[in-house]
C-alpha positions in Angstrom: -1.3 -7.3 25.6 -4.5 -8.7 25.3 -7.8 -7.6 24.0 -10.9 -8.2 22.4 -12.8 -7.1 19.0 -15.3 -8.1 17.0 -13.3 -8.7 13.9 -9.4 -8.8 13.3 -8.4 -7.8 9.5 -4.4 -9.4 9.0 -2.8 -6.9 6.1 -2.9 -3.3 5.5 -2.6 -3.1 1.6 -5.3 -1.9 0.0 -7.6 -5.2 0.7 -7.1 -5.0 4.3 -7.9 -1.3 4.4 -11.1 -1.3 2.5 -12.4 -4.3 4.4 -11.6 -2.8 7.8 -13.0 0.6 6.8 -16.3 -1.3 5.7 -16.8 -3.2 8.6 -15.7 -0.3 11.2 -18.3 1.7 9.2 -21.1 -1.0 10.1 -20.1 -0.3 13.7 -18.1 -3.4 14.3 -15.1 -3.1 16.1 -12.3 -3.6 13.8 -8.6 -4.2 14.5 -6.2 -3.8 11.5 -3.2 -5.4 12.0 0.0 -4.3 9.5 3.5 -5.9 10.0 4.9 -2.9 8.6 5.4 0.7 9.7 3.1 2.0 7.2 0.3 0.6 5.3 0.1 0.1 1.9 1.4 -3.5 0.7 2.3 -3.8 -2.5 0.6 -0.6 -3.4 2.8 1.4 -0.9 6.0 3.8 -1.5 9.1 4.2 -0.3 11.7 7.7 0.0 15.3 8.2 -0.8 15.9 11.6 0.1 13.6 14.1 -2.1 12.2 11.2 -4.1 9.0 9.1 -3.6 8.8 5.9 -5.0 5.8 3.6 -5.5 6.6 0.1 -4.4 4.6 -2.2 -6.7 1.5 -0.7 -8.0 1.7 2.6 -10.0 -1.6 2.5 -12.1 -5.1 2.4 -10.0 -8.5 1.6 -11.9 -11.8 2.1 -10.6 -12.3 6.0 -9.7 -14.1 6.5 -12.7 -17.9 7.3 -12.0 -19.7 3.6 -10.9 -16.0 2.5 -10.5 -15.0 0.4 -6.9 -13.0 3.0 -5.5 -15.6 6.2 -6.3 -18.2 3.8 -4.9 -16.4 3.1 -1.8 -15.5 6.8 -1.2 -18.7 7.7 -1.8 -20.0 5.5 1.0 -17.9 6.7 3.4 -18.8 10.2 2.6 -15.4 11.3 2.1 -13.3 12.8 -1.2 -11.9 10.7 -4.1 -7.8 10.7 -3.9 -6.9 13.3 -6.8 -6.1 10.9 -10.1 -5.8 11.8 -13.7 -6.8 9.4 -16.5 -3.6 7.9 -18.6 -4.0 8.8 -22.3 -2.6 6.5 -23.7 -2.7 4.1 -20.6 0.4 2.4 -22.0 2.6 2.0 -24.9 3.6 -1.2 -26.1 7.3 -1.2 -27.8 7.5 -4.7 -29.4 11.1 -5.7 -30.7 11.3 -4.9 -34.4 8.8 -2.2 -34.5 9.9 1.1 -35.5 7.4 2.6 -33.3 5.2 2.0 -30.4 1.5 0.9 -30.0 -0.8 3.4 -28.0 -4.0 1.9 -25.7 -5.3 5.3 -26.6 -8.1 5.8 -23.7 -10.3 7.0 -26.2 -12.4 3.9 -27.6 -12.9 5.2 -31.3 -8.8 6.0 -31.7 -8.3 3.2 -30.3 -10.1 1.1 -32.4 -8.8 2.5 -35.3 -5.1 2.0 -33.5 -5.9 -1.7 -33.7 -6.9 -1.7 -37.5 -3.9 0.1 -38.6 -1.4 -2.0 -35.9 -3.2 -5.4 -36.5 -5.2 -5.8 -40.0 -8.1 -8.4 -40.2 -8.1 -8.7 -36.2 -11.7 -6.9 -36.2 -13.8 -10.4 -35.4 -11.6 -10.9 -32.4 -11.8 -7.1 -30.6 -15.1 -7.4 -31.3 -15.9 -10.2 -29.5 -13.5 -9.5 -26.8 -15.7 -6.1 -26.7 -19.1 -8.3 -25.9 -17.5 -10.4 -23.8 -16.0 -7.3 -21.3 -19.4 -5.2 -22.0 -21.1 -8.9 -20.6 -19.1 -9.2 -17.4 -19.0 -5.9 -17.0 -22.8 -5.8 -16.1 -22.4 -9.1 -14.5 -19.5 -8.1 -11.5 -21.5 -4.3 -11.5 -24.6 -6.7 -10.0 -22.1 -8.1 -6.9 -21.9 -11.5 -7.7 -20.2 -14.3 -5.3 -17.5 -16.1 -7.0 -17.3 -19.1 -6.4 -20.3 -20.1 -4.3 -20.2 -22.3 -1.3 -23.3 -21.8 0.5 -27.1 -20.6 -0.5 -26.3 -17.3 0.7 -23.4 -17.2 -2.3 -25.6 -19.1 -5.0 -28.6 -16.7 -4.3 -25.7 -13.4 -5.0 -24.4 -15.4 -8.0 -27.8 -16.1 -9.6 -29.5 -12.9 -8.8 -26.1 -11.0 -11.1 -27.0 -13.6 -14.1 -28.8 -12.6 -17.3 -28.8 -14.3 -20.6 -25.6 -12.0 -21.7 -23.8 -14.1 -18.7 -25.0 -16.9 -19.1 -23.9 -16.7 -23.2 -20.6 -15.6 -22.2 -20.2 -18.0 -19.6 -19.9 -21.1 -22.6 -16.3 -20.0 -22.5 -15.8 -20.1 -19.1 -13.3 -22.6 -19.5 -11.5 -20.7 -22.7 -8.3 -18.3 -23.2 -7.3 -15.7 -25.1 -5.6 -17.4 -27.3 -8.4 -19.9 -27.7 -10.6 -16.5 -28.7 -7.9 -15.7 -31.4 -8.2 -19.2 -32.7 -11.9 -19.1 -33.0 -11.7 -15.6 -34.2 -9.4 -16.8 -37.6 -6.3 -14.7 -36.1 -4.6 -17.6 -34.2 -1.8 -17.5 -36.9 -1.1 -13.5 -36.3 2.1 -13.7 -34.4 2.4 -10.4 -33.9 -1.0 -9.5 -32.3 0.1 -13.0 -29.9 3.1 -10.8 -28.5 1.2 -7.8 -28.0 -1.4 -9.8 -26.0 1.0 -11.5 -23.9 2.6 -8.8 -22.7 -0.3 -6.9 -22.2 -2.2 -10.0 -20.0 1.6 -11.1 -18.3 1.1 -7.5 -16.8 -2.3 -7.8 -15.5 -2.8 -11.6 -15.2 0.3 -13.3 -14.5 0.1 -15.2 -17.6 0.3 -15.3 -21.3 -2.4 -15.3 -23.5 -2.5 -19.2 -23.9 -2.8 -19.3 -20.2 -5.1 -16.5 -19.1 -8.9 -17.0 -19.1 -10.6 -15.1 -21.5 -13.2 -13.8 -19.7 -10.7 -12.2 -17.3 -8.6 -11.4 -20.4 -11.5 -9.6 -22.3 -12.2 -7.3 -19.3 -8.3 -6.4 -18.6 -7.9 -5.8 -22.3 -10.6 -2.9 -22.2 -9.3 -1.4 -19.0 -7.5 1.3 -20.6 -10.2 3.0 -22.4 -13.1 5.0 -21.5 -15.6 4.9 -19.2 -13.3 2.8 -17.4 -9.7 4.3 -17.5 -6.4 3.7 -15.6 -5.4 6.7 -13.3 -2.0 8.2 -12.1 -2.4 9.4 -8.3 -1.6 12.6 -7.5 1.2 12.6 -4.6 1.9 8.9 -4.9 -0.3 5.6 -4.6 0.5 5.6 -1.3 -2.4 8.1 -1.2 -5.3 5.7 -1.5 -3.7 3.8 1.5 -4.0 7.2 3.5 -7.3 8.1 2.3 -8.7 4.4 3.4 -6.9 5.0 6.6 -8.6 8.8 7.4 -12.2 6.3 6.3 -11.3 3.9 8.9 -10.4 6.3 11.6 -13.2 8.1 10.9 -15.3 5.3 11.8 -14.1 4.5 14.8 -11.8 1.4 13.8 -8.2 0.9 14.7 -4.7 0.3 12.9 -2.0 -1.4 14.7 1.6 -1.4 12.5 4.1 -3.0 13.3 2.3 -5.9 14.5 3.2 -9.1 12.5 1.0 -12.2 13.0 2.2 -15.7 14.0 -0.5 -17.6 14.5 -4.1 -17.8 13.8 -6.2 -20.4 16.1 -9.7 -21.3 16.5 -11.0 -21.2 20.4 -14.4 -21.0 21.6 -16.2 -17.8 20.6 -14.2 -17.0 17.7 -10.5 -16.8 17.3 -7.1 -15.8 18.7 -4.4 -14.5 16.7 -0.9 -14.1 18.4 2.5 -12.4 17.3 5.0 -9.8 18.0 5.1 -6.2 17.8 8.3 -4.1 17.1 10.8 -5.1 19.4 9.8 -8.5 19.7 7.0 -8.1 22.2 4.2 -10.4 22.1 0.5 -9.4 21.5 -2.4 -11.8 22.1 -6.1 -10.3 20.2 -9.0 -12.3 20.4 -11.5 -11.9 17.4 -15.1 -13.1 16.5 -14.0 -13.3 13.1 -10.9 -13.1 10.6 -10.3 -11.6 7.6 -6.9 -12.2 6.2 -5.9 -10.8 3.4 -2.6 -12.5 3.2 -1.4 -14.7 0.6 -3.5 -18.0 1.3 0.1 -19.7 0.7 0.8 -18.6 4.3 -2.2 -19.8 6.1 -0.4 -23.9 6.5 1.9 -22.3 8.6 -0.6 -19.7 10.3 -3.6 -21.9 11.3 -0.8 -25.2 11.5 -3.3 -28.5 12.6 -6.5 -26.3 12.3 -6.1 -26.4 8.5 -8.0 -29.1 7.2 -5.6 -31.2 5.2 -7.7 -31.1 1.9 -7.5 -27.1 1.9 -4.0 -27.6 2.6 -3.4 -29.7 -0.7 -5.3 -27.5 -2.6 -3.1 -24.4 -1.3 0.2 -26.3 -1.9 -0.7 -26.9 -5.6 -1.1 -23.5 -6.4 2.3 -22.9 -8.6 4.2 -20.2 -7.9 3.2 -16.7 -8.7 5.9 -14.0 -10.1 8.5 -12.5 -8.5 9.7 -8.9 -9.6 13.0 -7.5 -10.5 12.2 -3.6 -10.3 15.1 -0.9 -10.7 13.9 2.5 -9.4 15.5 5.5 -10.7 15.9 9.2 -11.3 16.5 10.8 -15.0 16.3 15.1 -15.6 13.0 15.3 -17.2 14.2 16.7 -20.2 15.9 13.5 -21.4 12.8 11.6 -21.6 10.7 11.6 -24.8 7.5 12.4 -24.8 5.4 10.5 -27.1 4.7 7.8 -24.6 3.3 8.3 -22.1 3.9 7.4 -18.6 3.6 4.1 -19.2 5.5 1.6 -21.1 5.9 -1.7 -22.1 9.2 -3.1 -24.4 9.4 -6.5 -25.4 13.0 -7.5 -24.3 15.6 -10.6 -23.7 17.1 -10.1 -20.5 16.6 -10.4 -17.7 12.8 -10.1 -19.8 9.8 -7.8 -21.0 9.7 -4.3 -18.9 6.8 -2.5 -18.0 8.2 1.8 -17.1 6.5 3.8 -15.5 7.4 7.1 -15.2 6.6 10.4 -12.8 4.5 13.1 -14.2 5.7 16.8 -13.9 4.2 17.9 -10.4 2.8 14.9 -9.6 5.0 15.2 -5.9 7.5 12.0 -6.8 10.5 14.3 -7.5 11.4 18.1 -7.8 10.4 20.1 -10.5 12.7 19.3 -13.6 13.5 15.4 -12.8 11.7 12.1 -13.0 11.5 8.7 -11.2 11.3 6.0 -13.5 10.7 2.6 -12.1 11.3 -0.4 -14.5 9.7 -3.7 -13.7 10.0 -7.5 -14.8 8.5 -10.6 -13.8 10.8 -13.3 -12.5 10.9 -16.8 -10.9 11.3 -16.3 -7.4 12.7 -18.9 -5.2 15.9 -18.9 -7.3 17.3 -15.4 -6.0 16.7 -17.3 -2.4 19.5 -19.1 -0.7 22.4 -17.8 -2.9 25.5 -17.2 -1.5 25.8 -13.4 -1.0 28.2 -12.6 -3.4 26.9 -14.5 -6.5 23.2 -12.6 -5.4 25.0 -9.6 -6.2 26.8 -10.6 -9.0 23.4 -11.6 -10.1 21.8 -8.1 -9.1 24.6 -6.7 -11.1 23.8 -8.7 -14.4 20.1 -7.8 -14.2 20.3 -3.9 -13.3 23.1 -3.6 -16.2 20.4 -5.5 -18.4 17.1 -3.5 -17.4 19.2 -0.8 -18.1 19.8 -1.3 -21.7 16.7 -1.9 -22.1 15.8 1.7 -21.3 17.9 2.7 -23.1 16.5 0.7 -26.4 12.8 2.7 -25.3 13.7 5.9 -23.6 17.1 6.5 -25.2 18.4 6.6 -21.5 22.4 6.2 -21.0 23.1 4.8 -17.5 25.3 7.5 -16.7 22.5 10.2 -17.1 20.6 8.5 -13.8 20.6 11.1 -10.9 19.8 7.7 -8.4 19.3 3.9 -9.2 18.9 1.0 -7.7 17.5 -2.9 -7.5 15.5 -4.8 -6.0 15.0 -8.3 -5.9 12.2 -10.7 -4.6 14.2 -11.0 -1.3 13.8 -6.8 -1.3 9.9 -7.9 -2.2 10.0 -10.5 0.7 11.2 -8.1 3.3 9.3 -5.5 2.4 5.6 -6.8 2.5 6.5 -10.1 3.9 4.8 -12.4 1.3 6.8 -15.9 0.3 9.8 -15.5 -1.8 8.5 -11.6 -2.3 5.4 -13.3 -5.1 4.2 -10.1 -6.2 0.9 -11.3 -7.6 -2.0 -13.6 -6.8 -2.6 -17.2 -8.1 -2.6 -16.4 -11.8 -5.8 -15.8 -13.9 -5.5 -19.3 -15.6 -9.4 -20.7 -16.6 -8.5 -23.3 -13.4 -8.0 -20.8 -11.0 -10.6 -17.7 -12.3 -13.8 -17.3 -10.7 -16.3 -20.0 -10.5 -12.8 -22.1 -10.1 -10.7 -20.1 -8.1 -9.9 -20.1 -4.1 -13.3 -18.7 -2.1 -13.7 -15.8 0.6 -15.5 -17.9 2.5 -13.5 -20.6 3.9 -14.1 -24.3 5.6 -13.2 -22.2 9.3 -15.9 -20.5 10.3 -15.5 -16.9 10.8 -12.3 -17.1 8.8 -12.7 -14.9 6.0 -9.9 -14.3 2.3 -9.4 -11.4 0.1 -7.1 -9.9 -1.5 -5.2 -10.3 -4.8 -5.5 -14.2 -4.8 -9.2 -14.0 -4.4 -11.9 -13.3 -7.2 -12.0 -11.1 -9.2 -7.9 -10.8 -9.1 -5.2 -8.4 -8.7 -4.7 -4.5 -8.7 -6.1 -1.6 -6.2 -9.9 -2.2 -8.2 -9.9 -6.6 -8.0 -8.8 -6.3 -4.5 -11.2 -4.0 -3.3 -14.1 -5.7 -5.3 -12.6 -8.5 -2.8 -12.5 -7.0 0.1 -16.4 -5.7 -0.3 -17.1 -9.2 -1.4 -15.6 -10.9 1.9 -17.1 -8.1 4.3 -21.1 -8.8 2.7 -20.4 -12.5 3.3 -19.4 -11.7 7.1 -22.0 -9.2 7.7 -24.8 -11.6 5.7 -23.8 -14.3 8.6 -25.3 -12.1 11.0 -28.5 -11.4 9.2 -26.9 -7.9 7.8 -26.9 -6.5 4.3 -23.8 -4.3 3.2 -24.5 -2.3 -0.2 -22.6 0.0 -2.0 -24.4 3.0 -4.5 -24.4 1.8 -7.5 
C-alpha cells in the first residue's frame, strides 16, 4: 500500500490518540498508526472470560473541572468518560504500622492525616503546598518545556510570574533535599512514605525525584484536582479519544507496526508491516511519535544525528513491572481502604493494589479483580532459559501473593483466577524495549527545562508521550501530546488553544 497524509502519529496509547484527535480536528489529515489490535498502550485492558483487566494504568487524573482531559473533551464537543473521584486516592501500608495511611481527597482531613501520621512535618507540606499551587498556575498557562526555538522561549516566558520564577531556585532540588531544608531530613519514616508514594508516580525515590515534579504528584490526590476510577475500564478513554478522532475525520490503522522512519523530500516516509506480514509504505509531511525515544536509533538508523543518539543511549533504564492480575469474591476484601493500595514489602518489592469497584463493569456482581504491581529491573527477565523464567515467575507470583495477604488478608487459594506477567508479557504487549513501563524518570536532570524536547533536530519529527514533559500517566501524556501538536500547528503560522 501506499498513500499520502499530512501527518502520521506512531502509537495509539493515550498520547497518540489525543494528538491525532487534535490535529484531525484542525482539519489535517491524520493517520494513526497502532501495532496492536486495539488501542490503548499502557493504559489499555485485556479479557479472560467475564473479567476486564486494565493493563497498566488504573488511576486517570485530569477530569476534574480545568483538568487536561475535561479540557480536551470539551474541545471536541463531546462527553467526559464517566469517572468517580478516589476517596482516599490511596492507602499506604508501611511495614510495622498497625494501620494504614489515607491520601484522604479532602485537603483539610488530609492535612490533619499528616499531623497525626507525621508530627513536626508541617514546614515541609507547606512548602510542598506553595510549590504545587506555583506550578500549578505555571503548566495551566501552556508553557514549552524545554525550549529550543523563539517560538518555545516566547510560550515559556509568557507562563512565568514571579511565583515561577521563586519556585524555579529549586529547579535543580529533590524531595528529599525539601525535607532537609524543611528540618525533617532525619524523619525516617515520613522518607518511606515519600518514596513509595514518588516510585509510583516518578520512577524514583525521593532522593532522586525533582521536587518540583514531586510537590505537584504529592497533591494529586486531593481536591480540586483528584485521581478518578473509570467507569467500564480505562480502556474507555482510549475509546472516547477514538469516537473524537473519527469524528473529525482522521483515521486509525491497528495492526500496523512501524519499521522505519526516513526523511525524503517533502516530509517523511514511514514503512512496516501489517498483520500478516504485509508491507505498508505512508508518506507524511510530519511525524509525531509517541514511542519510547529509546526506539528511534533503530527507527530513523543513519538519519539520527549521532549527538541525539548519545543523548538517547544514556538515558538509564526505566522500570519494568511484575503485575499479577486476579479475581477474589468481594466479600473477602476489607473495606477500609479503598481501591487503592500501597504496602511496603521485601520481595519481589513494594506493591501498589488496585482493586475493582462493585459495578464498575470489571467483574460480575459479587467478585473483584485485583491487580498487584511492582517495579522491577527489566533486561534481567530477558534471555533466560525458559524454564528458570518460570521458576522465576513462580518465586515472584508466590511472593506478591503473600504480600496480599499481609494487606488484604487474601489466602491464595481464595483467588477465582490469577496470573503473571512479566516485562517480556509488557514487551509483547505494547512493544516498548524490555516491556519499560514508564518514561525516563523525573530525576532534576531529566525534568523539564532538562529533559528530552517535542521538538526535535529532524524537522517535522515531532515526541510525546510519557518520556516527554511534563511526564507520565493519562493527564502528563496528554499535556504532551497538546504540547507537540501547538508546536506543529505554530510551524505553519496556526494557533491551537484549549478552554481554559
Amino acid at each position: 500500500m501506499l498513500s499520502r497524509c499530512d501527518v502520521a502519529v506512531v502509537g495509539g496509547g493515550v498520547a497518540g490518540l489525543t494528538a491525532a484527535a487534535l490535529l484531525a480536528a484542525e482539519g489535517l489529515q491524520v493517520e494513526l498508526l497502532e501495532a496492536h489490535s486495539q488501542t490503548g498502550g499502557c493504559a489499555g485492558t485485556f479479557r479472560r472470560g467475564p473479567y476486564t483487566f486494565d493493563v497498566g494504568a488504573t488511576q486517570a487524573a485530569g477530569f476534574e473541572p480545568g483538568g487536561i482531559h475535561e479540557r480536551l473533551f470539551r474541545h471536541f464537543g463531546l462527553p467526559l468518560p464517566q469517572a468517580t473521584p478516589l476517596d482516599p486516592g490511596c492507602s499506604v501500608q508501611l511495614a510495622g504500622d498497625p494501620g494504614p495511611i489515607p491520601l484522604w481527597r479532602d485537603p483539610e482531613r488530609w492535612q490533619q492525616e499528616r499531623q497525626r501520621q507525621f508530627p513536626g512535618s508541617d514546614r515541609f507540606w507547606q512548602l510542598c503546598a506553595w510549590l504545587h499551587q506555583s506550578n500549578w498556575a505555571f503548566a495551566g498557562r501552556d508553557p514549552v518545556l524545554p525550549p529550543c526555538n523563539l517560538w518555545d522561549l516566547r510560550q515559556l516566558l509568557g507562563a512565568v510570574r514571579p511565583a515561577s520564577l521563586a519556585s524555579g531556585v529549586l529547579v535543580g532540588a529533590t524531595v528529599a533535599d525539601l525535607l532537609s531544608l524543611c528540618g525533617c531530613g532525619g524523619d525516617q519514616r515520613l522518607r518511606r512514605f515519600l518514596d513509595l508514594q514518588l516510585k509510583l508516580y516518578s520512577q524514583e525515590p525521593a532522593d532522586r525525584t525533582a521536587a518540583l515534579y514531586g510537590a505537584t504528584v504529592l497533591a494529586m490526590a486531593q481536591a480540586p484536582l483528584g485521581l478518578w476510577h473509570l467507569q467500564g475500564s480505562m480502556q474507555r478513554l482510549s475509546t472516547a479519544l477514538e469516537q473524537a478522532l473519527a469524528q473529525a475525520g482522521g483515521r486509525l490503522r491497528l495492526r500496523h507496526r512501524l519499521q522505519s522512519l526516513k526523511p525524503v523530500s517533502g516530509g517523511w516516509k514511514l514503512e512496516g508491516v501489517v498483520a500478516g506480514q504485509r508491507p505498508f509504505v505512508l508518506e507524511a509531511e510530519q511525524v509525531v511519535n509517541t514511542l519510547p525515544p529509546q526506539l528511534l536509533p533503530d527507527l530513523l538508523g543513519e538519519s539520527l544525528p549521532q549527538s541525539y543518539r548519545q543523548r538517547i543511549a544514556a538515558f538509564p533504564d526505566p522500570s519494568g513491572a511484575l503485575v499479577l492480575y486476579g479475581v477474589v469474591p468481594r466479600a473477602s476484601l476489607p473495606s477500609h481502604l479503598g481501591l487503592h493500595a500501597q504496602l511496603e514489602w521485601g520481595d519481589p518489592g513494594n506493591l501498589f493494589v488496585s482493586i475493582s469497584a462493585e459495578g464498575d463493569g470489571r467483574a460480575p456482581e459479587g467478585e473483584a479483580t485485583v491487580i498487584a504491581s511492582v517495579f522491577t529491573a527489566a533486561r534481567p527477565w530477558f534471555g533466560l532459559p525458559e524454564p528458570a523464567y518460570q521458576d522465576r515467575k513462580e518465586q515472584a507470583l508466590a511472593g506478591i501473593q503473600a504480600g496480599l495477604q499481609q494487606l488484604l488478608g487474601l489466602r491464595p487459594e481464595q483467588f477465582l483466577h490469577v496470573e503473571l506477567a512479566t516485562p517480556r508479557g509488557f514487551a509483547g504487549w505494547t512493544g516498548r524495549p524490555f516491556g519499560f513501563v514508564g518514561g525516563l524518570g523525573q530525576h532534576p536532570s531529566r525534568f523539564g527545562p532538562f529533559g528530552l524536547a517535542s521538538r526535535t533536530p529532524l524537522s517535522g519529527l515531532w515526541l510525546c508521550g510519557d518520556a516527554i514533559y511534563p511526564g507520565e500517566g493519562t493527564a502528563g501524556v496528554s499535556l504532551s501530546a497538546f504540547t507537540a501538536c501547538r508546536q506543529l500547528l505554530a510551524a505553519s503560522g496556526r494557533e491551537l488553544q484549549l478552554a481554559a
